[in-house]
ModelCIF file with pLDDT and N, C-alpha, C, O atoms, coordinates in Angstrom:
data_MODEL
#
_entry.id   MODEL 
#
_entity.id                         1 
_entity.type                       polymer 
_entity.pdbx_number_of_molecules   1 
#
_entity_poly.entity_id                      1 
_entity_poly.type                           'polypeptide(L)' 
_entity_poly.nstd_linkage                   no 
_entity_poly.nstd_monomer                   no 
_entity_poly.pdbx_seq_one_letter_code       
;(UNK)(UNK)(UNK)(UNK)(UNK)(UNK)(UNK)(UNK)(UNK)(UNK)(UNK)(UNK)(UNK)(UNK)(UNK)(UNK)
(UNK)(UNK)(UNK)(UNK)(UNK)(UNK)(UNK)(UNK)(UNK)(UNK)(UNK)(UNK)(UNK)(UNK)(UNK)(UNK)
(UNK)(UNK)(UNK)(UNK)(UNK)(UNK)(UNK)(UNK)(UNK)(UNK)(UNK)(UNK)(UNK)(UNK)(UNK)(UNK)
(UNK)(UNK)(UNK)
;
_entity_poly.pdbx_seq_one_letter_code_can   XXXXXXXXXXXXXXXXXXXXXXXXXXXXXXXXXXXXXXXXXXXXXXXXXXX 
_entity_poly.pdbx_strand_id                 A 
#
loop_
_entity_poly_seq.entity_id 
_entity_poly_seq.num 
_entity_poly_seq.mon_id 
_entity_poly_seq.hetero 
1 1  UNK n 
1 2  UNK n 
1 3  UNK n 
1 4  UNK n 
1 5  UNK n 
1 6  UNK n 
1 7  UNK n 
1 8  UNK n 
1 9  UNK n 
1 10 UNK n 
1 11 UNK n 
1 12 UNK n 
1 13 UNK n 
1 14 UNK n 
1 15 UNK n 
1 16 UNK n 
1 17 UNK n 
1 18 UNK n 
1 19 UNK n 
1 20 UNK n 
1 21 UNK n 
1 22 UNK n 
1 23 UNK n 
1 24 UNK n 
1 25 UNK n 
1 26 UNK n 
1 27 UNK n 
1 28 UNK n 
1 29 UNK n 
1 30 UNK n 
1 31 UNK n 
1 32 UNK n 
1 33 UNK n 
1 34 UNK n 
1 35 UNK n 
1 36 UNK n 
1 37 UNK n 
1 38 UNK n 
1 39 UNK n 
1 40 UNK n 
1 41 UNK n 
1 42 UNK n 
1 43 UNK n 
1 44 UNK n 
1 45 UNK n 
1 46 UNK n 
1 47 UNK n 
1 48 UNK n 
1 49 UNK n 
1 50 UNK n 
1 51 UNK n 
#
_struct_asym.id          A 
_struct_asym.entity_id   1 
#
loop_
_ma_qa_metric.id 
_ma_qa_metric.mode 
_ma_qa_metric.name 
_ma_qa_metric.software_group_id 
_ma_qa_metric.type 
1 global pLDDT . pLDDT 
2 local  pLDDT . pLDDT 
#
_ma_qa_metric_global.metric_id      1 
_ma_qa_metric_global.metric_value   83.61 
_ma_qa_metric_global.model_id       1 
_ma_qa_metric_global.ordinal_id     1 
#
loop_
_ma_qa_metric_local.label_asym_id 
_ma_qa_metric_local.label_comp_id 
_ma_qa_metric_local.label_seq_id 
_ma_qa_metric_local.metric_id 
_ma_qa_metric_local.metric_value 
_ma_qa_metric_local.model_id 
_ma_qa_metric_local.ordinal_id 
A UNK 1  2 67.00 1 1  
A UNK 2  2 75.00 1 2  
A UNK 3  2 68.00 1 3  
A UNK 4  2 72.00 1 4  
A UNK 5  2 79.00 1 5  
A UNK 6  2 77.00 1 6  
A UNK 7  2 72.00 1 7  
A UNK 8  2 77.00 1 8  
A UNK 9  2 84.00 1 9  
A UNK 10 2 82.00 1 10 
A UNK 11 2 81.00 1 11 
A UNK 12 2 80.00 1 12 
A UNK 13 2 79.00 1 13 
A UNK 14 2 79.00 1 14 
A UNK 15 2 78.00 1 15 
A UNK 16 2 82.00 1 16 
A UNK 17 2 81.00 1 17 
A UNK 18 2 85.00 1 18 
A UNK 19 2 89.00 1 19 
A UNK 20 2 86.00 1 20 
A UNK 21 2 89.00 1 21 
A UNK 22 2 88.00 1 22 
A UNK 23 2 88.00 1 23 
A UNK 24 2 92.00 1 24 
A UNK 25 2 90.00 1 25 
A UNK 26 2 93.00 1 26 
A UNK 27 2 93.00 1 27 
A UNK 28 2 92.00 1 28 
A UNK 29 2 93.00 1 29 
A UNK 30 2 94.00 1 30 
A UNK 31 2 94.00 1 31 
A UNK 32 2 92.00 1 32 
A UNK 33 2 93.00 1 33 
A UNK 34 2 95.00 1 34 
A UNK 35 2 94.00 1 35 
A UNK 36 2 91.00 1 36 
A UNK 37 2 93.00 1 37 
A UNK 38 2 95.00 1 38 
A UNK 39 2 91.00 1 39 
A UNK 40 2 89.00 1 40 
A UNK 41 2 93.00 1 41 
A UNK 42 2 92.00 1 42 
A UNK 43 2 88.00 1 43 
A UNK 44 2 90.00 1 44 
A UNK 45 2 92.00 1 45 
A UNK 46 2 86.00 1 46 
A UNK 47 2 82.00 1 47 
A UNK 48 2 73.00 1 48 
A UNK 49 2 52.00 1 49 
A UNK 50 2 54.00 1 50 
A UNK 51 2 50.00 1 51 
#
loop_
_atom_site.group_PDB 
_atom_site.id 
_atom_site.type_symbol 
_atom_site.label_atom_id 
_atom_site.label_alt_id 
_atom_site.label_comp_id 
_atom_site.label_asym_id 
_atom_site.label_entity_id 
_atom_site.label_seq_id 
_atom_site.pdbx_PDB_ins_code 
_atom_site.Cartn_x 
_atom_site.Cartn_y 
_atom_site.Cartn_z 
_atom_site.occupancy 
_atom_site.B_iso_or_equiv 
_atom_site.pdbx_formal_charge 
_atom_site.auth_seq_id 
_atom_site.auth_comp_id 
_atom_site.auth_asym_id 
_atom_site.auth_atom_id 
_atom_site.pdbx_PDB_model_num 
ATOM 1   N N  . UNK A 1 1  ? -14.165 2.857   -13.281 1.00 67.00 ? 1  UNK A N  1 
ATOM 2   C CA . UNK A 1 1  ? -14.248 1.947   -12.148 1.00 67.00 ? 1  UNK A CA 1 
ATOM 3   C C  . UNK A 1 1  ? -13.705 2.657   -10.916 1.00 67.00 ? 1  UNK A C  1 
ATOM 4   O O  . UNK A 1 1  ? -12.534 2.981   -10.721 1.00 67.00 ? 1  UNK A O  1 
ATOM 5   N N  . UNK A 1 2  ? -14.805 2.853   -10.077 1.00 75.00 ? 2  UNK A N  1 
ATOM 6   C CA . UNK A 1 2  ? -13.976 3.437   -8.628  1.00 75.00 ? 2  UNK A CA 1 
ATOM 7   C C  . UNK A 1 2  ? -13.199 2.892   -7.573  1.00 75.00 ? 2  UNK A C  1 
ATOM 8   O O  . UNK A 1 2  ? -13.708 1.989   -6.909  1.00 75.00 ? 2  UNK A O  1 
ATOM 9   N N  . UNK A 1 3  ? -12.144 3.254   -7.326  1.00 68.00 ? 3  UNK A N  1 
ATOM 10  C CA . UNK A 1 3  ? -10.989 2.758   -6.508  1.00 68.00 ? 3  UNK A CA 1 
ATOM 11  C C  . UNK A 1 3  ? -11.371 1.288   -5.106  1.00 68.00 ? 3  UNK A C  1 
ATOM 12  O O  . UNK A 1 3  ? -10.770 0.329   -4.621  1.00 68.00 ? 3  UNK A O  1 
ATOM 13  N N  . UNK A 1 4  ? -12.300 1.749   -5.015  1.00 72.00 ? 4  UNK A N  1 
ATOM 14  C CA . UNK A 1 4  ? -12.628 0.384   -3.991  1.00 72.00 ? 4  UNK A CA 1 
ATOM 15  C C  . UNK A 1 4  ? -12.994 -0.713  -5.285  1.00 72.00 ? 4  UNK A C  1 
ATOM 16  O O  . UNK A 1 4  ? -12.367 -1.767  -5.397  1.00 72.00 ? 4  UNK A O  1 
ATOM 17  N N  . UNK A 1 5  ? -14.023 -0.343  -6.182  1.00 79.00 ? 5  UNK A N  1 
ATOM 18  C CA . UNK A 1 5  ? -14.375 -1.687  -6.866  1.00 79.00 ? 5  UNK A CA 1 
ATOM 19  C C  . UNK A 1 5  ? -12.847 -2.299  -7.518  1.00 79.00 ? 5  UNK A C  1 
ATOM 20  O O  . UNK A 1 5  ? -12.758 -3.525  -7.591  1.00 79.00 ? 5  UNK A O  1 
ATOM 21  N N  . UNK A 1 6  ? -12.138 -1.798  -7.798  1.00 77.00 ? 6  UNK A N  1 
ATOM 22  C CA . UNK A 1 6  ? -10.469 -2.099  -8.190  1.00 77.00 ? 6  UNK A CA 1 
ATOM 23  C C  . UNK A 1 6  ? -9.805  -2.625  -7.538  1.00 77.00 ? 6  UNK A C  1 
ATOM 24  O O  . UNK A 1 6  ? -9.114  -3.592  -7.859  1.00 77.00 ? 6  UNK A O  1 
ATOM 25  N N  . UNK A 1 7  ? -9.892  -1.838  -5.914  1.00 72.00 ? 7  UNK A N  1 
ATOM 26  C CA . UNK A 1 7  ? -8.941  -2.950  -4.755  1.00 72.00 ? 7  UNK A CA 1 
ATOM 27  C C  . UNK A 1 7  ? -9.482  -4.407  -4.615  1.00 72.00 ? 7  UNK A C  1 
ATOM 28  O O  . UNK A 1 7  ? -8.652  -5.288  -4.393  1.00 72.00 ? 7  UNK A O  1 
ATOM 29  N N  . UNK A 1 8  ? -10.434 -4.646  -4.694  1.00 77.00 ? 8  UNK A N  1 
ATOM 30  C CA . UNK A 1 8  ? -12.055 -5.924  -4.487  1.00 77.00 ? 8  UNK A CA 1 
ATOM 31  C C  . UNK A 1 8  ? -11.473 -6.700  -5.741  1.00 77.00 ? 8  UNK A C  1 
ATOM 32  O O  . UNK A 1 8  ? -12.075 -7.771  -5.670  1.00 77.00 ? 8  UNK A O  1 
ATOM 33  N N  . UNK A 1 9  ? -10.637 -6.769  -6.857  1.00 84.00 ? 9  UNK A N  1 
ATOM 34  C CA . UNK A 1 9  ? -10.446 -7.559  -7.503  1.00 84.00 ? 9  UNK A CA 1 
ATOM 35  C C  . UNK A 1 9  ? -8.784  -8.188  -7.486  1.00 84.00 ? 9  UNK A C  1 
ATOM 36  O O  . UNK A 1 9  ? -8.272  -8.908  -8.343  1.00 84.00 ? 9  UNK A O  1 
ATOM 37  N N  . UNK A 1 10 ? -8.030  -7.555  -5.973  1.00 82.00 ? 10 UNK A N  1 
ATOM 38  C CA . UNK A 1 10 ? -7.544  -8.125  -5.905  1.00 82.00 ? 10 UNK A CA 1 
ATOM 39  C C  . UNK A 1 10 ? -7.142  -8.585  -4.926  1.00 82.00 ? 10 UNK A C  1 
ATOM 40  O O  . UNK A 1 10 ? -6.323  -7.866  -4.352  1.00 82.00 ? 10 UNK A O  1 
ATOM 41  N N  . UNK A 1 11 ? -7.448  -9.856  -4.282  1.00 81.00 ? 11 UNK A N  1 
ATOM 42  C CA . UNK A 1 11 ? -7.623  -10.977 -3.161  1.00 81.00 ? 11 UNK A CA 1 
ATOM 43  C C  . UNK A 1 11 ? -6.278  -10.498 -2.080  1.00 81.00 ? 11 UNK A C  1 
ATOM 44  O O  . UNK A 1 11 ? -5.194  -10.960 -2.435  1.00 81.00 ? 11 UNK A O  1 
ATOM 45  N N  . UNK A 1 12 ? -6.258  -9.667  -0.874  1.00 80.00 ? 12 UNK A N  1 
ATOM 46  C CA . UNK A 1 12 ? -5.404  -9.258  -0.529  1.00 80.00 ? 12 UNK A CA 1 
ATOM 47  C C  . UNK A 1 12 ? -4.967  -7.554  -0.155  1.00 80.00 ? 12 UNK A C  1 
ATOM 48  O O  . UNK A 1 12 ? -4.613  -6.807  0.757   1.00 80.00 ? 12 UNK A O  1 
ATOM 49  N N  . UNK A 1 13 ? -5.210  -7.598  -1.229  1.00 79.00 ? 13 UNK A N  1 
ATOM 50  C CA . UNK A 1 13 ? -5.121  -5.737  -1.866  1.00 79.00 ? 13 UNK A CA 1 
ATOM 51  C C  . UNK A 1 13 ? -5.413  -5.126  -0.409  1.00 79.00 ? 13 UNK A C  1 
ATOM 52  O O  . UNK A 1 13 ? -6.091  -5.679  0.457   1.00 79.00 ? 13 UNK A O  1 
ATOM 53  N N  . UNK A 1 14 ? -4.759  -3.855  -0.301  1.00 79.00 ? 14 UNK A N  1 
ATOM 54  C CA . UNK A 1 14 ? -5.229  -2.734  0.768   1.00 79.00 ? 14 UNK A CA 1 
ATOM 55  C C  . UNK A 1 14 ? -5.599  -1.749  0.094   1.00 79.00 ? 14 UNK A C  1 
ATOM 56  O O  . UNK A 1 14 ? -5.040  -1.521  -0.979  1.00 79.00 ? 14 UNK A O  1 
ATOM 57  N N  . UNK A 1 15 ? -6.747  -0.836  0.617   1.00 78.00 ? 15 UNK A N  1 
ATOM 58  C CA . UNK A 1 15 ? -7.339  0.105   -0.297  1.00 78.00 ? 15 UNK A CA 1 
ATOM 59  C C  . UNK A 1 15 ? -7.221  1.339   1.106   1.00 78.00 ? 15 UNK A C  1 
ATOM 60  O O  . UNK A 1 15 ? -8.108  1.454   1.951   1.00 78.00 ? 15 UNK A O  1 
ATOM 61  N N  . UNK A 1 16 ? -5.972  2.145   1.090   1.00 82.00 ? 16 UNK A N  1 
ATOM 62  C CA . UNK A 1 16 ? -5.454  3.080   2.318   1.00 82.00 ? 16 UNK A CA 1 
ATOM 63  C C  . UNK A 1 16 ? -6.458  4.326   1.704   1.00 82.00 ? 16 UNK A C  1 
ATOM 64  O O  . UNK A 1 16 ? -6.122  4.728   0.589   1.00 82.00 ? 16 UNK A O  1 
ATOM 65  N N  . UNK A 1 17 ? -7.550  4.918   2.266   1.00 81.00 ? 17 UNK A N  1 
ATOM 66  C CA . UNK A 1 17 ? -7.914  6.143   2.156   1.00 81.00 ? 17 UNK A CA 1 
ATOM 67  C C  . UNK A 1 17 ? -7.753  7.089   3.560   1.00 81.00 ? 17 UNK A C  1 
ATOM 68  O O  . UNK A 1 17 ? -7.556  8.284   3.343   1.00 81.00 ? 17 UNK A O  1 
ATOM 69  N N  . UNK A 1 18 ? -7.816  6.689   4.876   1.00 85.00 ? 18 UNK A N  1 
ATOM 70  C CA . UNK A 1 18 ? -7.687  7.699   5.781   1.00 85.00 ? 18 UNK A CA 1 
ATOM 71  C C  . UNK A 1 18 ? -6.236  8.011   5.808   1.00 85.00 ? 18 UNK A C  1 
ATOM 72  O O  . UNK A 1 18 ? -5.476  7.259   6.418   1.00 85.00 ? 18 UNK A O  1 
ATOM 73  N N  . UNK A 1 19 ? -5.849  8.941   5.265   1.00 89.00 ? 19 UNK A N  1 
ATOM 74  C CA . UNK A 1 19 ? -4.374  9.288   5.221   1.00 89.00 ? 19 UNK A CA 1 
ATOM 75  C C  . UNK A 1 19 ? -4.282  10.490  5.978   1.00 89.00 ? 19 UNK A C  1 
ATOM 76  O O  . UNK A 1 19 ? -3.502  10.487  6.931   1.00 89.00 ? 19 UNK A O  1 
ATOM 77  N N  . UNK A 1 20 ? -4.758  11.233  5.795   1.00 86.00 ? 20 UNK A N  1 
ATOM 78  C CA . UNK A 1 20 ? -4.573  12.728  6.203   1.00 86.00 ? 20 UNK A CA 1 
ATOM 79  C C  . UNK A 1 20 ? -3.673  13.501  5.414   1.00 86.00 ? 20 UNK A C  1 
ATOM 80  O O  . UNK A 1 20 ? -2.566  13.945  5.721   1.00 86.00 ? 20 UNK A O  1 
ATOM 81  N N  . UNK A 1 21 ? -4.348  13.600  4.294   1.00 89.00 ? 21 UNK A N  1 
ATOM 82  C CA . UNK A 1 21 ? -3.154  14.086  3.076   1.00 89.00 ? 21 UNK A CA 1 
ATOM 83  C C  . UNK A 1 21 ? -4.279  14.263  1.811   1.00 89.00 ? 21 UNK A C  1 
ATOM 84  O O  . UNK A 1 21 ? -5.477  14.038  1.640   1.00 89.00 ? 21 UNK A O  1 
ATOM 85  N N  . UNK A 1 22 ? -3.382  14.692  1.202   1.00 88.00 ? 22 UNK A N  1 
ATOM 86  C CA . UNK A 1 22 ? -3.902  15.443  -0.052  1.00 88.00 ? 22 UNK A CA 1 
ATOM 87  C C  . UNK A 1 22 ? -3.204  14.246  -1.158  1.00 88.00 ? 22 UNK A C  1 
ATOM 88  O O  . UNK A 1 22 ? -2.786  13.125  -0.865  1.00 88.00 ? 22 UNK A O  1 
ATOM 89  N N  . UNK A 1 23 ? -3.238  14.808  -2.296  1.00 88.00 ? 23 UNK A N  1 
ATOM 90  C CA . UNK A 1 23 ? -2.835  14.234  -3.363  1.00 88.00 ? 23 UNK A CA 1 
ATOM 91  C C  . UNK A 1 23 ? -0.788  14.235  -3.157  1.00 88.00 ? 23 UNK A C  1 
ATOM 92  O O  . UNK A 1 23 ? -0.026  13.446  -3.715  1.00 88.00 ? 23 UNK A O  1 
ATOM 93  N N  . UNK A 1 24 ? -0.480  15.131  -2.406  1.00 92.00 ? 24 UNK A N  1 
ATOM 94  C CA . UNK A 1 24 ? 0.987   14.680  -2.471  1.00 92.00 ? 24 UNK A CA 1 
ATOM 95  C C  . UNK A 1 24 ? 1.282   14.152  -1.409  1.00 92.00 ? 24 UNK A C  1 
ATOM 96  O O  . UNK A 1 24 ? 1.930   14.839  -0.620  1.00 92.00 ? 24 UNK A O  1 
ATOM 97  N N  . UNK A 1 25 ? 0.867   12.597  -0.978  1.00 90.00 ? 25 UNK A N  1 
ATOM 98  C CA . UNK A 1 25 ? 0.755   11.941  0.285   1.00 90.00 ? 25 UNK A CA 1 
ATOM 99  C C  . UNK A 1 25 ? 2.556   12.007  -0.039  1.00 90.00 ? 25 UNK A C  1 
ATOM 100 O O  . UNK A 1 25 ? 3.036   13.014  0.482   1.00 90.00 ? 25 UNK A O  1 
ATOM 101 N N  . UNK A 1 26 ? 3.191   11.483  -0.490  1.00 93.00 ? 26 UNK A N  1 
ATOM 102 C CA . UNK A 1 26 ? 4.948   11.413  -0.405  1.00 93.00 ? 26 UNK A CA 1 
ATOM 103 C C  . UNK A 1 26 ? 5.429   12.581  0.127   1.00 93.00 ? 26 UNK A C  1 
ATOM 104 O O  . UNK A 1 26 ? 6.559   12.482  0.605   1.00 93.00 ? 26 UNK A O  1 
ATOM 105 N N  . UNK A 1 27 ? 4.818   13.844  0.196   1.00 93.00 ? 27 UNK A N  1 
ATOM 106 C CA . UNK A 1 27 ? 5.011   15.092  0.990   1.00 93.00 ? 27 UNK A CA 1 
ATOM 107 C C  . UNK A 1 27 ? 4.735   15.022  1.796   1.00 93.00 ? 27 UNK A C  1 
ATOM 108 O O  . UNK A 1 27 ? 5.543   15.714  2.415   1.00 93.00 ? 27 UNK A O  1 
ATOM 109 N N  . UNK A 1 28 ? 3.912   14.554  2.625   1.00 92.00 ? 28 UNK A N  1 
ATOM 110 C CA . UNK A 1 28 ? 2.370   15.222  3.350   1.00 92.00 ? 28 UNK A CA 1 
ATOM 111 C C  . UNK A 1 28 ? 2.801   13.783  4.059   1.00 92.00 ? 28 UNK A C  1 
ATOM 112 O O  . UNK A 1 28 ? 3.507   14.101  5.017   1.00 92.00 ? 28 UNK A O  1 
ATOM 113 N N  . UNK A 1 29 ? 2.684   12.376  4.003   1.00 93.00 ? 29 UNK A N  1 
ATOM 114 C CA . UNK A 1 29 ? 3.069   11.101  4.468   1.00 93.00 ? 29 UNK A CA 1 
ATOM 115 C C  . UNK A 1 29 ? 4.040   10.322  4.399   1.00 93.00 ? 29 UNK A C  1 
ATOM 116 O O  . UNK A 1 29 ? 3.993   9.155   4.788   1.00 93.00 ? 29 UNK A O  1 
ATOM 117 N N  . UNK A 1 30 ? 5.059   10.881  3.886   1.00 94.00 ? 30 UNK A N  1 
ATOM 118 C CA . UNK A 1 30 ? 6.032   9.697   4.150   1.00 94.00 ? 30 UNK A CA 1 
ATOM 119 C C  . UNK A 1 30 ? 6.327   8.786   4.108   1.00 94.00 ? 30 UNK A C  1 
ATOM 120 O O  . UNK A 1 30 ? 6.550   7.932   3.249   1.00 94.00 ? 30 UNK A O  1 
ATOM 121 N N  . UNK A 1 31 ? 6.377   8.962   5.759   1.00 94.00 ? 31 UNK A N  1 
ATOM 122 C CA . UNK A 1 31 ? 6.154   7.247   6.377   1.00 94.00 ? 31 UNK A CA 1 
ATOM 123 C C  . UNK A 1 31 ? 5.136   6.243   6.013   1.00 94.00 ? 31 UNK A C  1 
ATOM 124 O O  . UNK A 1 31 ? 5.370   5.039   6.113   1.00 94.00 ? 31 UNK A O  1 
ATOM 125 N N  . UNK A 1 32 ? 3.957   6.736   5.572   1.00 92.00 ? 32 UNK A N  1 
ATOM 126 C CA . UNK A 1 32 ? 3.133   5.337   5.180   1.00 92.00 ? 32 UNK A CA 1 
ATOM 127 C C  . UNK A 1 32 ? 3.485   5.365   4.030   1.00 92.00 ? 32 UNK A C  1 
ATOM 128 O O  . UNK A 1 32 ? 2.959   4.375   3.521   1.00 92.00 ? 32 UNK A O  1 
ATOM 129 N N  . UNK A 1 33 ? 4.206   6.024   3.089   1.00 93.00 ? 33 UNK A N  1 
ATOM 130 C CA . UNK A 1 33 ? 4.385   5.804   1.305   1.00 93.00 ? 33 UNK A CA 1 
ATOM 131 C C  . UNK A 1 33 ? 5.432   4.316   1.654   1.00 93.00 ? 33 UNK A C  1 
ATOM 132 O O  . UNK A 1 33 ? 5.307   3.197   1.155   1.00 93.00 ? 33 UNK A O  1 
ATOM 133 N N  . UNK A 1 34 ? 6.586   4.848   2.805   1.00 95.00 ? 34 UNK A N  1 
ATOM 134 C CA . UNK A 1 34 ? 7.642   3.975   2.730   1.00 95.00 ? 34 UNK A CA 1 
ATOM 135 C C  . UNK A 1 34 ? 7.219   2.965   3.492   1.00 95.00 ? 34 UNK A C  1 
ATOM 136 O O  . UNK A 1 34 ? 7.855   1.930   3.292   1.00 95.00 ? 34 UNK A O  1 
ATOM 137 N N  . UNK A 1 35 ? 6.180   2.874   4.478   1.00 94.00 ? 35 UNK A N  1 
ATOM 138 C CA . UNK A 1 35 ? 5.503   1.713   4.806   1.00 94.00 ? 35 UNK A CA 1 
ATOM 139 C C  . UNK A 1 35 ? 4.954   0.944   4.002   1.00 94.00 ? 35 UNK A C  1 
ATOM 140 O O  . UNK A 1 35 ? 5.255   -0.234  4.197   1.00 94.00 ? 35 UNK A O  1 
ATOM 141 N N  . UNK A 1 36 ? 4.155   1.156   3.038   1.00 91.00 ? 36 UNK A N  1 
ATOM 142 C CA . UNK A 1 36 ? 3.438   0.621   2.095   1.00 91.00 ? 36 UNK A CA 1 
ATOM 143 C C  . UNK A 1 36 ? 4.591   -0.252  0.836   1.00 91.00 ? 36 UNK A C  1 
ATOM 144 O O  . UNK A 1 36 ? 4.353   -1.364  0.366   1.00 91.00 ? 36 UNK A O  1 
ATOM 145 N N  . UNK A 1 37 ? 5.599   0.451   0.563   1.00 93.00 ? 37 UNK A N  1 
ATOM 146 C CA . UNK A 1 37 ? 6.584   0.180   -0.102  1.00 93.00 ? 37 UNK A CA 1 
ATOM 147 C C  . UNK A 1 37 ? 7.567   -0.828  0.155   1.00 93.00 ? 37 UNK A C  1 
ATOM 148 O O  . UNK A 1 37 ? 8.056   -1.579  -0.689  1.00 93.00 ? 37 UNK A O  1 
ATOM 149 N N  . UNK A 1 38 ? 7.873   -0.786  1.629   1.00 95.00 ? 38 UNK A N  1 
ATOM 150 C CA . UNK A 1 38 ? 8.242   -1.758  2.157   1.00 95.00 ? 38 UNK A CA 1 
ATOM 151 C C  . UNK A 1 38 ? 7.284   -3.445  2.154   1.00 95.00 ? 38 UNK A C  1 
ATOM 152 O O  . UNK A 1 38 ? 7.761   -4.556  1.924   1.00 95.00 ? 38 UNK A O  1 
ATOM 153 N N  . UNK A 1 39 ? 6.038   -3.137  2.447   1.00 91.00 ? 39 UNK A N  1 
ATOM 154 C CA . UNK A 1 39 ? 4.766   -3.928  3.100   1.00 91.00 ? 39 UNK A CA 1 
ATOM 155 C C  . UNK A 1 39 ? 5.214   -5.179  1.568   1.00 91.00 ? 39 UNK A C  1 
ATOM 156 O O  . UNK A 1 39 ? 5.573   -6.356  1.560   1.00 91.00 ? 39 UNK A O  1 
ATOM 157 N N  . UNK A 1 40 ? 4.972   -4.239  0.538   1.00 89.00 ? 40 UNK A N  1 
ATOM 158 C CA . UNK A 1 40 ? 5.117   -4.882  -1.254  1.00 89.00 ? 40 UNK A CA 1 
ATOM 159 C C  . UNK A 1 40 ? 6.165   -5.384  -1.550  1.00 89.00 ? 40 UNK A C  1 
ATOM 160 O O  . UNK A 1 40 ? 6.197   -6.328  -2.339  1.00 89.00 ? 40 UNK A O  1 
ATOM 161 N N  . UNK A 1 41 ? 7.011   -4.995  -1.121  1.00 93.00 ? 41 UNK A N  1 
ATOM 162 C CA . UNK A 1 41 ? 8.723   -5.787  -0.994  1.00 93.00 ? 41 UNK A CA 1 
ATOM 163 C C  . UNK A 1 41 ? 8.615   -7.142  -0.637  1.00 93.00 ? 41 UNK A C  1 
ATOM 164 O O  . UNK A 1 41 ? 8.661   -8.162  -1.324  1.00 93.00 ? 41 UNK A O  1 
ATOM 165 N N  . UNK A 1 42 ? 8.456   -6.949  0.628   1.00 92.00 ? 42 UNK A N  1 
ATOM 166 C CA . UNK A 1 42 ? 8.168   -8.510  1.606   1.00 92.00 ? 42 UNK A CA 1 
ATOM 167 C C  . UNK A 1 42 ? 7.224   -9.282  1.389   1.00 92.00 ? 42 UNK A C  1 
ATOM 168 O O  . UNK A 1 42 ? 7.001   -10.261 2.101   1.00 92.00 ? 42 UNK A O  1 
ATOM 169 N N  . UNK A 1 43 ? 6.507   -8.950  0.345   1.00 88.00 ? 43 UNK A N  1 
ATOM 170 C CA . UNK A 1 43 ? 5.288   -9.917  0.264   1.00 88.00 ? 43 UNK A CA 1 
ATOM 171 C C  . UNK A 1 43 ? 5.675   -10.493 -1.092  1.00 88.00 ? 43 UNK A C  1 
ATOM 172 O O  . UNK A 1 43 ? 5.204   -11.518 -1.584  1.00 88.00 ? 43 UNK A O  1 
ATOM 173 N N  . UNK A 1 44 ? 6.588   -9.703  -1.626  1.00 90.00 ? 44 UNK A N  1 
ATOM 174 C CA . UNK A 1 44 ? 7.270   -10.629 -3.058  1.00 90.00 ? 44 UNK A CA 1 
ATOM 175 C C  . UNK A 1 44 ? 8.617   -11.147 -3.291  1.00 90.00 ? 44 UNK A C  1 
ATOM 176 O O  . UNK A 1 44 ? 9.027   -11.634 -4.344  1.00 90.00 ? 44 UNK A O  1 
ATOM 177 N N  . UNK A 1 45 ? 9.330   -10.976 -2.088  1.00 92.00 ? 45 UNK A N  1 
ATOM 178 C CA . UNK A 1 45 ? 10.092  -11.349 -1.754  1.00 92.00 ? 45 UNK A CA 1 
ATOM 179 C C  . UNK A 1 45 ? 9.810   -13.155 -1.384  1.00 92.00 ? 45 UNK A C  1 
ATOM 180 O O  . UNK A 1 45 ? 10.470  -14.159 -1.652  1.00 92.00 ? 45 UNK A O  1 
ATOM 181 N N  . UNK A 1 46 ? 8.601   -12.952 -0.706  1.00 86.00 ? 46 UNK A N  1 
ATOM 182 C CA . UNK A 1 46 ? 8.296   -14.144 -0.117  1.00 86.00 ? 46 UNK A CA 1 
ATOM 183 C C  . UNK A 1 46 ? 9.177   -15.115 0.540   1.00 86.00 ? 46 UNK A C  1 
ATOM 184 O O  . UNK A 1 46 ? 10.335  -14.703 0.605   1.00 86.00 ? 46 UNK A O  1 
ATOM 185 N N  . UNK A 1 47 ? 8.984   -16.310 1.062   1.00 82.00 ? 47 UNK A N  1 
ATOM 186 C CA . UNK A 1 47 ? 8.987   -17.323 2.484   1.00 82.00 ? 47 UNK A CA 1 
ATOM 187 C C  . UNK A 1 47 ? 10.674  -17.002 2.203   1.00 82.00 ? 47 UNK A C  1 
ATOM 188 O O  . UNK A 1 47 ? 11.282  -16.539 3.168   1.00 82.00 ? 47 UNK A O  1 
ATOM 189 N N  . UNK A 1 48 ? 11.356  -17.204 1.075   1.00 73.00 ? 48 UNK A N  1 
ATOM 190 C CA . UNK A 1 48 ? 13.136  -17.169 1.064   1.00 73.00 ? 48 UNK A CA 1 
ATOM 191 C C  . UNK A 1 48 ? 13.591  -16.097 1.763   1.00 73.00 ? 48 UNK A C  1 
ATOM 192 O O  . UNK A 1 48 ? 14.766  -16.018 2.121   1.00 73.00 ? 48 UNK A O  1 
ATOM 193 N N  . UNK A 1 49 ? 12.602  -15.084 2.043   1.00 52.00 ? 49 UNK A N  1 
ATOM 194 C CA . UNK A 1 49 ? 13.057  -13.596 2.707   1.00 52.00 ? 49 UNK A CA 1 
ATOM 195 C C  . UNK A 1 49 ? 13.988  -13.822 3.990   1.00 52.00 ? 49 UNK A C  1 
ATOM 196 O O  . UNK A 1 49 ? 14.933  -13.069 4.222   1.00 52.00 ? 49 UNK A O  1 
ATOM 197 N N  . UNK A 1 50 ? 13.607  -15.081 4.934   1.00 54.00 ? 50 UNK A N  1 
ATOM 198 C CA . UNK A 1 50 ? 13.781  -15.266 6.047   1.00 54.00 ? 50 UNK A CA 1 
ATOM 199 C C  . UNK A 1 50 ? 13.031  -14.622 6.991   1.00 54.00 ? 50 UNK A C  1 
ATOM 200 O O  . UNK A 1 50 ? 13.549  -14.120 7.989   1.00 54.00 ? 50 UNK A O  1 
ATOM 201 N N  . UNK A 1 51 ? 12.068  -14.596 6.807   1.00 50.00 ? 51 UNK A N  1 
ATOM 202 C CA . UNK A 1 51 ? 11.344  -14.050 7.715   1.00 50.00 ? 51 UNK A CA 1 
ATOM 203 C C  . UNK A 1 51 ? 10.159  -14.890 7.975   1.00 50.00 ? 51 UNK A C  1 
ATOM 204 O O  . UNK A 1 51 ? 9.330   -14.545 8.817   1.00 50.00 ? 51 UNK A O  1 
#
């Protein structure tokens, strides 16, 4: 199953391909690994977060 038909099953999902990176985006990106990481925090954290 290819990576878009996978994100498409789940209501929400982000499917990040323009990265500008290779396979060691945590090298190479960083900031969007810890963006993304963060993004998943707060969204399961949910409404008690205070935010």
């Amino acid at each position: 199953m290819g990576l878009t038909l996978l994100a498409r099953k789940f209501p929400g999902a982000r499917h990040v391909t323009k990265t500008r990176s290779d396979h060691n985006i945590q090298n190479n990106q960083p900031q969007l690994v810890i963006d993304a990481v963060r993004e998943v925090v707060e969204k399961a954290r949910g409404p008690q977060s205070g935010k």
